[in-house]
C-alpha positions as CSV (number, residue, x, y, z in Angstrom):
1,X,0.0,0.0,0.0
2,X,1.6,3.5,-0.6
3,X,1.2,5.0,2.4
4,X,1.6,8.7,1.0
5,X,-1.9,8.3,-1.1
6,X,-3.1,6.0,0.4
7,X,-4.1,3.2,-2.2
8,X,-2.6,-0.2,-3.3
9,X,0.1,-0.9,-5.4
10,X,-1.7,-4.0,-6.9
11,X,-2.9,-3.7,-10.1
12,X,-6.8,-4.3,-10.5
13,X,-8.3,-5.8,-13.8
14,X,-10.6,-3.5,-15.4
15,X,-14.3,-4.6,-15.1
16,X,-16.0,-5.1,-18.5
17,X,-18.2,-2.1,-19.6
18,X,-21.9,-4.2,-18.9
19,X,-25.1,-2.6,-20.3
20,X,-27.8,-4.0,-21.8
21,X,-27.7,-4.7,-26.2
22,X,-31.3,-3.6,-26.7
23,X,-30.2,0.3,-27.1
24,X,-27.9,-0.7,-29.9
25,X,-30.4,-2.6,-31.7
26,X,-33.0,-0.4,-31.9
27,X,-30.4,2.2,-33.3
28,X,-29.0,0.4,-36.2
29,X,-33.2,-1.4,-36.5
30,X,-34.2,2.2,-36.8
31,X,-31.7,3.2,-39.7
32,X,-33.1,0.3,-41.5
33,X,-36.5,1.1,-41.2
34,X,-36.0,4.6,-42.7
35,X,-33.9,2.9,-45.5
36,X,-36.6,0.7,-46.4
37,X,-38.9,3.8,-46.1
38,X,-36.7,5.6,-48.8
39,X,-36.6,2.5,-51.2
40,X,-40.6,1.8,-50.8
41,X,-40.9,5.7,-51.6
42,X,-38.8,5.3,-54.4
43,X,-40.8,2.7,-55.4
44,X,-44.2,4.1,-55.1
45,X,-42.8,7.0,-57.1
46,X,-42.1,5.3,-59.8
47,X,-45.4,3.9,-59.8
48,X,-47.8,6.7,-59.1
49,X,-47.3,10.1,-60.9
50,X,-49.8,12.0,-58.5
51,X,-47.4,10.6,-55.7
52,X,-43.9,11.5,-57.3
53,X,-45.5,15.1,-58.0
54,X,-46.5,15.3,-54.1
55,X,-42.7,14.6,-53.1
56,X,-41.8,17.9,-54.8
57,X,-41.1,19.9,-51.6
58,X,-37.7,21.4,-53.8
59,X,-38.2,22.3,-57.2
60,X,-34.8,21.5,-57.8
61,X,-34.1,17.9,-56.7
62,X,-37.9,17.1,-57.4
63,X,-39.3,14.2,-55.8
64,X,-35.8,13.4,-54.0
65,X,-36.9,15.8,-51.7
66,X,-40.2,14.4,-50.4
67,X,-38.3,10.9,-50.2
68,X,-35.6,12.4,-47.9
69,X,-38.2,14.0,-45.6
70,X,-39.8,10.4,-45.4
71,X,-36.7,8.8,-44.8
72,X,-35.7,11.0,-41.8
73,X,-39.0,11.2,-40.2
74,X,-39.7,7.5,-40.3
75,X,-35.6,7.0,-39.0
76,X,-36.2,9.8,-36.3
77,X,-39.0,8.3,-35.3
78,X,-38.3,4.7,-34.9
79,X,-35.4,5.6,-33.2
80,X,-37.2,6.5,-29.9
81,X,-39.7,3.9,-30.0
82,X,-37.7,0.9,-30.5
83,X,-35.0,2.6,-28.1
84,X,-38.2,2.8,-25.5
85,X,-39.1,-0.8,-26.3
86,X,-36.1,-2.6,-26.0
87,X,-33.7,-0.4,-23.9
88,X,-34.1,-3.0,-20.8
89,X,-33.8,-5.9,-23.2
90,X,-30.2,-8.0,-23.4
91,X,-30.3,-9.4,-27.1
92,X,-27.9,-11.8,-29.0
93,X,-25.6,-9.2,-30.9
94,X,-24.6,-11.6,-33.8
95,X,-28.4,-12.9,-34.9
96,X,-29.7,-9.7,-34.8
97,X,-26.2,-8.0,-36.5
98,X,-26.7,-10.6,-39.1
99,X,-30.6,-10.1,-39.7
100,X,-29.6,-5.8,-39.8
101,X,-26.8,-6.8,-42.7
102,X,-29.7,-9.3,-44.7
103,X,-32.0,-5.7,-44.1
104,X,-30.0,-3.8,-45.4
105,X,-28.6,-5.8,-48.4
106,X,-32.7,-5.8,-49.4
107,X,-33.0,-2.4,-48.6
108,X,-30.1,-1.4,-50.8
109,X,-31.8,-3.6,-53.8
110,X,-34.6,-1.8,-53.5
111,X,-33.3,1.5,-54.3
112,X,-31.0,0.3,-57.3
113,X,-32.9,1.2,-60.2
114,X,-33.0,-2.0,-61.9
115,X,-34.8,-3.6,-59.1
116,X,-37.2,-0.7,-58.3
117,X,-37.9,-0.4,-62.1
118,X,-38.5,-3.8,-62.0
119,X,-40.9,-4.0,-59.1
120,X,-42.8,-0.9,-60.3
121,X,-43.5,-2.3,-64.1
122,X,-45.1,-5.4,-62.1
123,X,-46.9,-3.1,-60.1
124,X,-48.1,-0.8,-62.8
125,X,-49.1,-4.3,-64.8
């Protein structure tokens, strides 16, 4: 013991940082509900003319816009809920990890143009 401060000269192990994984699933769950919001938007763009028009919030990027908005409120708000829902939760990293990366690999088929062209011919019949 060191006798001028008055703690021990052995050297303690750090303790593991220990919280529950819930929080960090609803974070990266939430990004990939507003990503599949943007690519079903996209979609339904593509498909309806009256609905593409009603994304115009900028003149300038045209319906871009309105998807973006969707995109963030759906993200921003998803966040909070499944942060509420599962913050008390301790859930298996890698399955749910591995389901996000599956998510997002659909999500990012749906936005690339040969697949959401695709879907919306079928759609439009």
């Amino acid at each position: 013991m060191d006798v001028g401060h008055g703690t021990s000269s052995e050297v303690q192990e750090p303790t593991a940082l220990r919280f529950k994984t819930g929080v960090m699933i609803a974070a990266v769950f939430a990004a990939w509900m507003g990503l599949m919001a943007l690519a079903i938007a996209n979609i339904a763009s593509d498909v309806s003319t009256d609905f593409s028009n009603s994304l115009k919030l900028n003149a300038g990027i045209g319906p871009y816009s309105g998807k973006e908005v969707i995109w963030l409120t759906v993200w921003f708000v998803a966040w909070p809920v499944l942060h509420f829902v599962l913050r008390n939760r301790d859930m298996d990293l890698r399955k749910w990890f591995g389901v996000f990366l599956v998510g997002m690999l659909v999500a990012v088929l749906l936005m690339w143009p040969p697949f959401f062209e695709a879907i919306a011919d079928m759609i439009k019949g």
